[in-house]
C-alpha positions, 0 to 999 in steps of 0.5 A: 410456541415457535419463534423466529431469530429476527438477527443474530442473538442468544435464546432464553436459554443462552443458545445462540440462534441466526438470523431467520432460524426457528425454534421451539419454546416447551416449557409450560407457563407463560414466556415473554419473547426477546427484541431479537425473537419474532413469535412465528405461531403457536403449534398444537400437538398431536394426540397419539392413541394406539389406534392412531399414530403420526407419520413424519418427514424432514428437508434437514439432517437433526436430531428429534426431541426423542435423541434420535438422528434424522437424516434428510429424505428421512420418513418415520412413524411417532407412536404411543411408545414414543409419546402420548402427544407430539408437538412438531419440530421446526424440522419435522413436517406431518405428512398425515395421522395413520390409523392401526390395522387390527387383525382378528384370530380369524385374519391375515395380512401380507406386507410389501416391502417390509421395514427392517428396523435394524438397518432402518430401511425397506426391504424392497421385494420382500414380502412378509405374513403378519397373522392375528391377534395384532395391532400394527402400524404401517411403516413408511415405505410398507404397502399392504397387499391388495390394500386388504386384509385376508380371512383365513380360508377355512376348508369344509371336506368338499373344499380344496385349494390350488396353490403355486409356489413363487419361489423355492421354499419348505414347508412346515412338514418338511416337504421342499416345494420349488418356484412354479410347482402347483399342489392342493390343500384338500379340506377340512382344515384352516389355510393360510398362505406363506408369502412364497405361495399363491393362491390359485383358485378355491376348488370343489368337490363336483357330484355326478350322476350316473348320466352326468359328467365333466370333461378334465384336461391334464395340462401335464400331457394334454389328454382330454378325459370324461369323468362321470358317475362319482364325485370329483375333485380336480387335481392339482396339474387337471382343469375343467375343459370346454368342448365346442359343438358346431354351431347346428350341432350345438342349436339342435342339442340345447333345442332338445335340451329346453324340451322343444324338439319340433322347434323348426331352426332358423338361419341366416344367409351363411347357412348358420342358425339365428338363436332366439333368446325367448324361444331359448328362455336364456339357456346357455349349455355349460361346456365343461359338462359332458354333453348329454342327448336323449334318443328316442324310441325308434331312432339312432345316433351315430358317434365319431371318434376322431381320436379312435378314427372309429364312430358307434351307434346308439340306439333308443330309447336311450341317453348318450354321453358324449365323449370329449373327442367324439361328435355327432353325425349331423343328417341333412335330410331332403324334406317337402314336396316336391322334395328339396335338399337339406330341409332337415336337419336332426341328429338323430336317424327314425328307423320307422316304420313311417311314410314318406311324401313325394311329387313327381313328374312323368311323361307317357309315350304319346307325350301326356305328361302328369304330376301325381304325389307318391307315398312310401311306406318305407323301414330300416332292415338291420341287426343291432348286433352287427356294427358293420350292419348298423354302420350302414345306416348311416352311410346315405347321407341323405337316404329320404333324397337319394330314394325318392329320386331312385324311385321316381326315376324308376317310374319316369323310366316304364311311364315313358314307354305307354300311352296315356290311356294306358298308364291310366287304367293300369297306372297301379300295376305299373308302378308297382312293377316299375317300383319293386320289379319282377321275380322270374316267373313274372309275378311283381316282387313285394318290396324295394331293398337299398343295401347300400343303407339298409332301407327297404320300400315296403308299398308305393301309392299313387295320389291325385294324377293329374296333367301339367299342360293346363289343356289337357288337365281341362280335357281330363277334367271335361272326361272324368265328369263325363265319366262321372256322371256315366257312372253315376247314371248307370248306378242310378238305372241299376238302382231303379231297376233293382228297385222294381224287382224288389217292388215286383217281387214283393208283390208277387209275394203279397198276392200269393200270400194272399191266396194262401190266406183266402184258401185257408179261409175257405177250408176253415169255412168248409170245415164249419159248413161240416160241423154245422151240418153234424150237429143239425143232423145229430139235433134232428135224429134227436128230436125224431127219437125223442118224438117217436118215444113220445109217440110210443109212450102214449100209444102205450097209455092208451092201450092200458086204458 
């Protein structure tokens, strides 16, 4: 019960109390309150567990019903060491019941500011590892770390850990670790941190193909380095390092990489490429691993070094890494027709043999002029084992454009200097010689070789001539038909004619077959006539014997009788 003096006067228990102090009555069983005494309310007590304690306060300085000498401003815990139930003093003020903390076999926990209980203040700043099996309270001043509990990190052989001392300490195998120095606790085994380390991040072994691989920096020196066909662990001064592609480099790599190499890209206004994230089915390339890019069969890839200041090139079918200081030489190809500049973009080159397309326009001398499609049978004339020789592919930025334009201007050139009518029955013959030249003794040479990359124009074919003036287009329509029908007129005379001689010829063929057959009747005939007449005779004589023998024979009886 806590009671209020109303003036001056003495207690139950013959202490002297002043107008408006409070106290306490404990004592069980019933109390009749003095005149002088004013019943203020009845306190409960507290029930204290050890999963639950109560945490106090006071505006005075006075000493608890435990003897102990508060001080005013002074916070401090009841627990079951103290009591199983408090009953709060007039002085003291419950701030609120604070619950235990457990910590398993298995957890940890780091406390701020720790209470020091001999001079009975925090030490602020400190730090302090409370590791289980243990149940505690929190003293008043103390915060708890991450206002969490830790598990214990546990290592498998493929874990480490990346820790960093924040101050000068030495550990348990008396090995000294200064504040900012880094180091790894590598698996199998169980980790838990002192207070002077912090963990970093939780490192893992990384497996690597043959063809795959990861880029390491060393922070240390800077160096940039790729690792490939093991399994890595980084070290404690190493860290996984991006490499940035251009932005088309990087579209044509992850077009490729999702397996739609015909993907035609598209771009905005500036010239950079708009990523479509259905057709790209939301790829994204991890840009610690080495980039890795397939060439065909048939094609080449050329690597610069920027480090080196020295490129290869690779050649197919094969499967490149790219190294962290190397990039791809980007071709920027002509394309169409007529041919239009940059229209291409890929990052690797087609050796052919293959066939290229072009219009071009020309101008006789008698001022006729034409359009007509060209098509080039063209390949790459090199040595694999030469670098120099397989450097100079690649030295034509643009070799579909610069060839087209070369042999166009060759043609334009011997077209300009013959009149329509000849250019058209000789345009073949022409533009092979205007194309690939002539030997010395005039004959026209086979093929067109560009040394400065190696390309070499196997044949030139000339496709639908036709004029660019809409009336002389009409006129050459107008005389081509007439050609035309000409042609087809003479071949069908031809044809008429070649018809009547077959015909005449068969008859003739048929008659005399005829009198052959009508003559070898006749023979057979005659030949029948003969055997007939051979047996009549042969049936007469036969008769005449046999009749004269007859005769004979009867004359012969007569004259007996």
């Amino acid at each position: 019960m806590k009671l209020k003096a109303i003036r001056n006067c003495k207690d139950s228990n013959g202490v002297a109390r002043k107008t408006g102090e409070e106290w306490l009555i404990r004592q069980v069983g019933s109390y009749l309150p003095q005149i002088d005494e004013e019943v203020v309310e009845l306190v409960e007590g507290y029930i204290i567990t050890e999963k639950k304690c109560l945490k106090l306060s006071t505006d005075i300085n006075f000493k608890d019903i435990y003897g102990i000498e508060r001080k005013a401003g002074d916070v401090w815990l009841v627990t079951i060491n103290m009591a199983q139930s408090h009953i709060p003093d007039v002085y003291e003020k419950v701030l609120k019941e604070v619950k235990a903390i457990t910590l398993s076999n298995r957890e940890y926990c780091v406390i701020l500011d720790p209470y020091n209980p001999k001079t009975r203040t925090n030490d602020f700043g400190k730090r302090e590892l409370r590791k289980g099996e243990a149940t505690f309270f929190l003293q008043p001043g103390e915060l708890l770390e991450g206002n969490t509990t830790f598990t214990v990190k546990v290592l498998t052989e493929d874990d480490a850990l990346l820790l960093q001392a924040v101050e000068d300490f030495q550990e348990s195998n008396d090995v000294k670790r200064k504040a900012g120095e880094k180091w790894l606790v590598i698996g199998p085994c169980e980790y838990i941190p002192p207070v002077e380390v912090q963990i970093i991040e939780q490192r893992k072994k990384i497996p690597l193909d043959e063809n795959e691989g990861i880029y390491v920096r060393n922070i240390k020196t800077g160096e940039v380095r790729m690792e490939t066909g093991n399994t890595y662990l980084l070290e404690a001064h190493e860290e996984l390092w991006e490499k940035e592609l251009p932005e088309l480099v990087e579209y044509l790599v992850t077009v490729q990489k999702i397996g739609l190499p015909n993907l035609i890209p598209k771009f905005d206004k500036l010239g950079r490429p708009i990523y479509d994230n259905s057709e790209f089915k939301g790829y994204k390339r991890d840009k610690t691993r080495v980039v890795t890019y397939r060439v065909p069969h048939n094609y080449a890839v050329q690597l610069y070094d920027f480090k080196l200041k020295n490129g290869r090139v690779i050649f197919g079918p094969s499967q490149l890494l790219l190294g962290p200081y190397e990039q791809f030489t980007l071709l920027s190809l002509s394309g169409g027709r007529p041919k239009k500049e940059n229209a291409i973009k890929s990052l690797s080159l087609h050796l052919g043999p293959s066939v290229m397309f072009d219009i071009v326009d020309i101008e006789t001398s008698d001022h006729a002029r034409l359009q007509f499609s060209l098509a080039y049978s063209w390949q790459f004339k090199y040595n694999k084992d030469d670098p120099k020789d397989c450097a100079k592919l690649f030295q034509v930025p643009d070799f579909v454009g610069d060839a087209c334009k070369s042999i166009a201007s060759r043609i334009r050139g011997a077209v300009s200097s013959v009149t329509f009518e000849d250019f058209h029955k000789r345009r073949k013959d022409l533009i092979q010689v205007a194309v690939f030249g002539t030997n010395p003794d005039g004959s026209p040479k086979e093929n067109l070789f560009f040394s400065a990359n190696n390309l070499q124009i196997n044949y030139v074919d000339v496709q639908n001539p036709e004029p660019i003036d809409p009336r002389m287009k009409e006129s050459l329509f107008k005389a081509q038909t007439l050609n035309i029908e000409i042609t087809t007129r003479t071949q069908e005379l031809n044809a008429n004619h070649h018809a009547m001689k077959l015909e005449q010829e068969s008859k003739g063929r048929l008659d005399i077959q005829k009198f052959n057959d009508q003559a070898q009747a006749e023979n057979a005939k005659k030949s029948l006539l003969l055997l007939k007449a051979e047996n009549e005779g042969i049936k007469l004589k036969g008769n005449a014997i046999a009749k004269a023998q007859a005769e004979a024979e009867a004359e012969l009886i007569q004259s007996k009788i």
